[in-house]
PQR file with spaces between the fields and no chain letter, atoms N, CA, C, O and H, PARSE charges and radii, in Angstrom:
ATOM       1  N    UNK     1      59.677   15.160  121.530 -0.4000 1.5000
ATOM       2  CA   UNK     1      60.488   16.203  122.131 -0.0000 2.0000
ATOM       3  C    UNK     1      61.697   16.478  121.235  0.5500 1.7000
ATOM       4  O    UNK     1      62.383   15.574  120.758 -0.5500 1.4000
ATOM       5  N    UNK     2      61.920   17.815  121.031 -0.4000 1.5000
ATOM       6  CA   UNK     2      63.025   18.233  119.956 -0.0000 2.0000
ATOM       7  C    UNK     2      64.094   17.799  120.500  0.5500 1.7000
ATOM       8  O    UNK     2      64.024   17.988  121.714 -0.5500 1.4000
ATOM       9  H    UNK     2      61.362   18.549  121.418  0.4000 1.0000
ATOM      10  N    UNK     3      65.251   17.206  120.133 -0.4000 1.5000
ATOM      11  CA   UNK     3      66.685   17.257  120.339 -0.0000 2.0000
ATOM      12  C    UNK     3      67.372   17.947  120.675  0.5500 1.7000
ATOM      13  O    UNK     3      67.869   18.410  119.649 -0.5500 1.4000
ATOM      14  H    UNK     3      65.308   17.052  119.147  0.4000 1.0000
ATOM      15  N    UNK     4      68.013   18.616  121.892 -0.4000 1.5000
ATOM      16  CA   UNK     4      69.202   20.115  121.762 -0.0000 2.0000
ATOM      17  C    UNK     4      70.225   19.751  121.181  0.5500 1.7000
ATOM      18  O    UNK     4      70.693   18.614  121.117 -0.5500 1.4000
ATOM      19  H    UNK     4      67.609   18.239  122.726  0.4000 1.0000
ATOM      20  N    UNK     5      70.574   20.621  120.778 -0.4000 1.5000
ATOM      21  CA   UNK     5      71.913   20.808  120.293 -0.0000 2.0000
ATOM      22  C    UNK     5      73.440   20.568  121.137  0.5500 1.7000
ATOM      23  O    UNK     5      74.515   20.019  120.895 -0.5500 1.4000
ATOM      24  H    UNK     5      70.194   21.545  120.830  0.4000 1.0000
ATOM      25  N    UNK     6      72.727   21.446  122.427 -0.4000 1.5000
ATOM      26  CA   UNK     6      73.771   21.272  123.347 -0.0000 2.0000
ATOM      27  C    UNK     6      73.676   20.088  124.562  0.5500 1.7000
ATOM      28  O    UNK     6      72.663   19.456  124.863 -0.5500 1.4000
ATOM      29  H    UNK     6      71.854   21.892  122.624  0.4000 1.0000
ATOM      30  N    UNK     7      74.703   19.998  125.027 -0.4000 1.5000
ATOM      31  CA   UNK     7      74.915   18.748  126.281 -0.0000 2.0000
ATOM      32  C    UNK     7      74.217   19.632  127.226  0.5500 1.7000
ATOM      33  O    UNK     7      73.841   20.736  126.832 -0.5500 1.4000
ATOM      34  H    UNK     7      75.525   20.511  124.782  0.4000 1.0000
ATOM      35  N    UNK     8      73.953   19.148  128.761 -0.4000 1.5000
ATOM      36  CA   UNK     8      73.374   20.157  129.757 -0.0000 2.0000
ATOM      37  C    UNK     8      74.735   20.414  130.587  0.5500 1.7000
ATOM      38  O    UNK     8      74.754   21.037  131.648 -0.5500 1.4000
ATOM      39  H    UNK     8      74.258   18.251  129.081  0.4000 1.0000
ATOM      40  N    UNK     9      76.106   19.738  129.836 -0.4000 1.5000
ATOM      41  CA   UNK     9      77.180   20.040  130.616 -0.0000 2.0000
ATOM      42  C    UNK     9      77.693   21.150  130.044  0.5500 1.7000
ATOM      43  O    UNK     9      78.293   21.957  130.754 -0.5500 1.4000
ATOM      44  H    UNK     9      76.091   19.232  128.974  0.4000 1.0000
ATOM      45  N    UNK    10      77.504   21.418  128.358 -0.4000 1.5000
ATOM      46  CA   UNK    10      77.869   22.775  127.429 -0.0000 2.0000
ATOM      47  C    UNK    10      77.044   23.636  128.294  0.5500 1.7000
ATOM      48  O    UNK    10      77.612   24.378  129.096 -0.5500 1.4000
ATOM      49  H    UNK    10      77.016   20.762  127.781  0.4000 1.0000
ATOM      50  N    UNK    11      75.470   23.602  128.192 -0.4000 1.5000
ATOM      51  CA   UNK    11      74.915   24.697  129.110 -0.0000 2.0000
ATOM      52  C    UNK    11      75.172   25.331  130.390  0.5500 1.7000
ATOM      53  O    UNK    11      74.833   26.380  130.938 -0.5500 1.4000
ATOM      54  H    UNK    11      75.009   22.998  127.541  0.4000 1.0000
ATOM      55  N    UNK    12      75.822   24.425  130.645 -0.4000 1.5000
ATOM      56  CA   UNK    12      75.708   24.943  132.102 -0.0000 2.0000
ATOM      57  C    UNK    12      77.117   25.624  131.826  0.5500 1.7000
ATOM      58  O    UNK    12      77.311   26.504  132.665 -0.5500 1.4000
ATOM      59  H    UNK    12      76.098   23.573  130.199  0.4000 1.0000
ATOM      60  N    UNK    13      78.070   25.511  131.000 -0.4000 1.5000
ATOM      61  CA   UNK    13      79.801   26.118  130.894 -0.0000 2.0000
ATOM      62  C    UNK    13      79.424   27.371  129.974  0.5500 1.7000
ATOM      63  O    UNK    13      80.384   28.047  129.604 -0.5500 1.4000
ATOM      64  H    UNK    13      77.913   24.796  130.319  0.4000 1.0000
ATOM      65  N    UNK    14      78.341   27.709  129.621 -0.4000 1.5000
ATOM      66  CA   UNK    14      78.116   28.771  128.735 -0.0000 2.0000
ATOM      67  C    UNK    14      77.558   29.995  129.564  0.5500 1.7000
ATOM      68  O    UNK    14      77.857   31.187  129.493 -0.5500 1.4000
ATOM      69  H    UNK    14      77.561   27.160  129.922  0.4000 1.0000
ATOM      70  N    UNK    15      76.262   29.044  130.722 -0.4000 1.5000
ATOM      71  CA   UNK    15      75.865   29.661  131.339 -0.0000 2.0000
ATOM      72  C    UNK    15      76.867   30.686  132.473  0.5500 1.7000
ATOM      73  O    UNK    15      76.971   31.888  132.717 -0.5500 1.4000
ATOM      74  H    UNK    15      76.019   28.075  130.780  0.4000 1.0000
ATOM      75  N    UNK    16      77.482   29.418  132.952 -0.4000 1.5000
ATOM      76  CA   UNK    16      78.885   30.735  133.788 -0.0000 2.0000
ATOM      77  C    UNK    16      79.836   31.442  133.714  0.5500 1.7000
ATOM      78  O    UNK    16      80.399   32.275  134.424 -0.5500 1.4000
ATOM      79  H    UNK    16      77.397   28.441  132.754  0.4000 1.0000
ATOM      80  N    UNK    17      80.079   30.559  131.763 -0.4000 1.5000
ATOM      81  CA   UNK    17      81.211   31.920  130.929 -0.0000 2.0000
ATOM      82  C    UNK    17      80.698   33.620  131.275  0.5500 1.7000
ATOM      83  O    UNK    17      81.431   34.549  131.617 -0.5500 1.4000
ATOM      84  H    UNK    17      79.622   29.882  131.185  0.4000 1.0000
ATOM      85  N    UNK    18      78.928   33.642  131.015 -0.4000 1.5000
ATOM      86  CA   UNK    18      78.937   34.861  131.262 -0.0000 2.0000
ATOM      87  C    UNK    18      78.267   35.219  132.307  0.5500 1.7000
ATOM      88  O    UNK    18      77.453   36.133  132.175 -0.5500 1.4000
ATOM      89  H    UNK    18      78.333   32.888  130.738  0.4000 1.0000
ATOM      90  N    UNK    19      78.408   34.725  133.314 -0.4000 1.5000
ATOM      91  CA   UNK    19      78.292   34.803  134.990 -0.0000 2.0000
ATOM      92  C    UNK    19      79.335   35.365  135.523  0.5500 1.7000
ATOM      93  O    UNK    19      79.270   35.956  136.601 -0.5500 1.4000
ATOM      94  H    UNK    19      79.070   33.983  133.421  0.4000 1.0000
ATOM      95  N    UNK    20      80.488   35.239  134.784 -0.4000 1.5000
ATOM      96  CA   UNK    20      81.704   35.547  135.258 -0.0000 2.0000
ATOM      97  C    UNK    20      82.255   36.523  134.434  0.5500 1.7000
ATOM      98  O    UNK    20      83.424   36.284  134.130 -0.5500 1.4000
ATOM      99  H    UNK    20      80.540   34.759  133.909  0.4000 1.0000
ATOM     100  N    UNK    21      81.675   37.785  133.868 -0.4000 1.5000
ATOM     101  CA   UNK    21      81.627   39.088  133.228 -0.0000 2.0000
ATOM     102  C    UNK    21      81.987   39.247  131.772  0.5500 1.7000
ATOM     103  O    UNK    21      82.232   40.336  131.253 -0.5500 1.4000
ATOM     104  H    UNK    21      80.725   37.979  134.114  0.4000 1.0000
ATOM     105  N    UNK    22      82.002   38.170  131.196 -0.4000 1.5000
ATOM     106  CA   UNK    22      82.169   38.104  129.802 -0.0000 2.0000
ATOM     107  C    UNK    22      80.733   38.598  129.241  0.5500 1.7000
ATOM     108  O    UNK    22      79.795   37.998  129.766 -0.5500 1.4000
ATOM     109  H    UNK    22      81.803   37.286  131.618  0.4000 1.0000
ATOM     110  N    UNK    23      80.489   39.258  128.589 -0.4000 1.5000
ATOM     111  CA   UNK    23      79.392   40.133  127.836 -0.0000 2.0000
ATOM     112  C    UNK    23      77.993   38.924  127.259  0.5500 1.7000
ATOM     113  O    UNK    23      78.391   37.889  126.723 -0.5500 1.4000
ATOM     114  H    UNK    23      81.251   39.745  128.163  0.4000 1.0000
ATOM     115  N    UNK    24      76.941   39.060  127.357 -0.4000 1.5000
ATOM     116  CA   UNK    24      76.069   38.183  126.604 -0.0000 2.0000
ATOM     117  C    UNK    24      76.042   38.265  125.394  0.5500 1.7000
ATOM     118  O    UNK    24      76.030   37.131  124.914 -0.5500 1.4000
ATOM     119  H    UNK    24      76.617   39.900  127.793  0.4000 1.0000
ATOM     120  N    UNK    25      76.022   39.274  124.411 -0.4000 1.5000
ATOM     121  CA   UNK    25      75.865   38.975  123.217 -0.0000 2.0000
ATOM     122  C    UNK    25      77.857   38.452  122.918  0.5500 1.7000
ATOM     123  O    UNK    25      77.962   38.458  121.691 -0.5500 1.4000
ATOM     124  H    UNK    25      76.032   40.195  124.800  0.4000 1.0000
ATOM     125  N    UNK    26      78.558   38.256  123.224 -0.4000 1.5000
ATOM     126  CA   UNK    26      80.311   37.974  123.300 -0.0000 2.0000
ATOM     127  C    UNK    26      79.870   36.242  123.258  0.5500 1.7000
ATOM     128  O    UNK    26      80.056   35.571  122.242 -0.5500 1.4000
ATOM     129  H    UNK    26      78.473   38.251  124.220  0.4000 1.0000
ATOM     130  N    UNK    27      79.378   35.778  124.292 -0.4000 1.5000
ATOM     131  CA   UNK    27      79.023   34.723  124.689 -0.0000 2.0000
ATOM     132  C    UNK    27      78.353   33.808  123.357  0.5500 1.7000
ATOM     133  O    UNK    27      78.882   32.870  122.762 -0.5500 1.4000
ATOM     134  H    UNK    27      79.227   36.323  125.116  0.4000 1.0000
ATOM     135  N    UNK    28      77.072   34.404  123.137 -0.4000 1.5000
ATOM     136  CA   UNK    28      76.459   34.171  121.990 -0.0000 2.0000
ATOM     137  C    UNK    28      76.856   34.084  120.853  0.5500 1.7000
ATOM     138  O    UNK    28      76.546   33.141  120.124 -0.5500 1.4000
ATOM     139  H    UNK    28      76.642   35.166  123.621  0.4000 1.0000
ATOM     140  N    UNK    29      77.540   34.958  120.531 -0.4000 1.5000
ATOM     141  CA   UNK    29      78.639   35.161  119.131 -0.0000 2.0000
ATOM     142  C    UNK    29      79.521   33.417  119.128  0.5500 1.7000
ATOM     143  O    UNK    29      79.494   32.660  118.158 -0.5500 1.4000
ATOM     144  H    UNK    29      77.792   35.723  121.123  0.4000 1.0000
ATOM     145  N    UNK    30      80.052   33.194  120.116 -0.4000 1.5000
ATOM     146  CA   UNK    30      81.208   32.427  120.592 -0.0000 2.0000
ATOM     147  C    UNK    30      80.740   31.268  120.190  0.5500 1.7000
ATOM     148  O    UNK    30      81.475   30.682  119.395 -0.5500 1.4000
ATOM     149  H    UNK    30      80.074   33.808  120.905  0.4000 1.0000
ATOM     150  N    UNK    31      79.425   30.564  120.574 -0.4000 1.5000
ATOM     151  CA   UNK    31      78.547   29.183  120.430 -0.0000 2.0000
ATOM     152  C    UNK    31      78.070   29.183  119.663  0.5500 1.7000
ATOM     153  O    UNK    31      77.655   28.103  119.243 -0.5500 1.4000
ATOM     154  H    UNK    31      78.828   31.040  121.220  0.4000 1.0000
ATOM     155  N    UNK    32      77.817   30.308  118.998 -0.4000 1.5000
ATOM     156  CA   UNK    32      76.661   30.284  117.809 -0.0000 2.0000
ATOM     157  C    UNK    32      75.326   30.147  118.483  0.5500 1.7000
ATOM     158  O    UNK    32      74.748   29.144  118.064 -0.5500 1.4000
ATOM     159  H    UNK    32      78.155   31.186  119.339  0.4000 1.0000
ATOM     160  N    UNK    33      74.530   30.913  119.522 -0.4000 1.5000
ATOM     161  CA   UNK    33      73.114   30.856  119.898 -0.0000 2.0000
ATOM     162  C    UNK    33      72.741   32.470  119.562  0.5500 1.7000
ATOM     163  O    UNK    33      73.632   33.272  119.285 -0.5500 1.4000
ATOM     164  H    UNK    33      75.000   31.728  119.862  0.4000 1.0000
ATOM     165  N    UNK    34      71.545   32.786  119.610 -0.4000 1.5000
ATOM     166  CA   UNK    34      71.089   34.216  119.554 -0.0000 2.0000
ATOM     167  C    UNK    34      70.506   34.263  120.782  0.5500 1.7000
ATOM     168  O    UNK    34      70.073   33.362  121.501 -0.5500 1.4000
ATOM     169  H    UNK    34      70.820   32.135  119.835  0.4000 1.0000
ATOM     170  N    UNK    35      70.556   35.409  120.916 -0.4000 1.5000
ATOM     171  CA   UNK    35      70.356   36.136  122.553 -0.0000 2.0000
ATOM     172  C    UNK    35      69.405   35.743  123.279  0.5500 1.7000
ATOM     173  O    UNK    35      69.386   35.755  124.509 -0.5500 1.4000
ATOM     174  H    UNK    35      70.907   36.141  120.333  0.4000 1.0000
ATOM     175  N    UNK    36      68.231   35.228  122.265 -0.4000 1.5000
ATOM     176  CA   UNK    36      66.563   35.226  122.392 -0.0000 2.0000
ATOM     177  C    UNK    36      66.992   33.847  123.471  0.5500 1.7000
ATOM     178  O    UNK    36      66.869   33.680  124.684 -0.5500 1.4000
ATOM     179  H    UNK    36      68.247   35.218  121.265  0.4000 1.0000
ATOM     180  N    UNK    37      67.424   33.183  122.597 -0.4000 1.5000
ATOM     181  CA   UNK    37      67.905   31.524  122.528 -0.0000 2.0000
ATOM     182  C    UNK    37      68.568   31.307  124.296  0.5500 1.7000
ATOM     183  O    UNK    37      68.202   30.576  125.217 -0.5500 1.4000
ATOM     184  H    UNK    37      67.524   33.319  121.611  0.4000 1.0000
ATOM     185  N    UNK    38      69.723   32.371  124.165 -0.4000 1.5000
ATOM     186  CA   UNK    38      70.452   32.374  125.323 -0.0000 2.0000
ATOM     187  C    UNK    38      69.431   32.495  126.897  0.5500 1.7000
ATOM     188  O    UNK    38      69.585   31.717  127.838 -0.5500 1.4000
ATOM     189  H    UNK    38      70.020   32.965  123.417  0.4000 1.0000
ATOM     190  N    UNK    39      68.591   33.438  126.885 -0.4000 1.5000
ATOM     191  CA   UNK    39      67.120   33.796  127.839 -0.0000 2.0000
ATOM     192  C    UNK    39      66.861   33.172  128.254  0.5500 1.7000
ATOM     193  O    UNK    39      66.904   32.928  129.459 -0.5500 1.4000
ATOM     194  H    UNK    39      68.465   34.070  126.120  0.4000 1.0000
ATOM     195  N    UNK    40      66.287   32.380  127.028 -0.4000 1.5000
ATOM     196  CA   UNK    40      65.094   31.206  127.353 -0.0000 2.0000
ATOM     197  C    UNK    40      65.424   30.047  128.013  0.5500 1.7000
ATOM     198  O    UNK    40      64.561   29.202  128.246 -0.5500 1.4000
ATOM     199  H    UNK    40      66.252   32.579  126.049  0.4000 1.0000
């Protein structure tokens, strides 16, 4: 099984940065993920 990169505690603080109206590709830019990445 591949390694993530991120903690599931980063994910989940990324996930509600833009839950809470900050733009997705803004978000993405910010962490360094691509959009595809962000989706999935």
């Amino acid at each position: 099984m591949k390694r993530s990169r991120f903690t599931e505690e980063q994910i989940i603080a990324i996930l509600r940065e833009q839950e809470s109206g900050v733009k997705t590709a803004e978000v993405c830019r910010r962490h360094g993920i691509s959009s595809a990445t962000f989706y999935a």
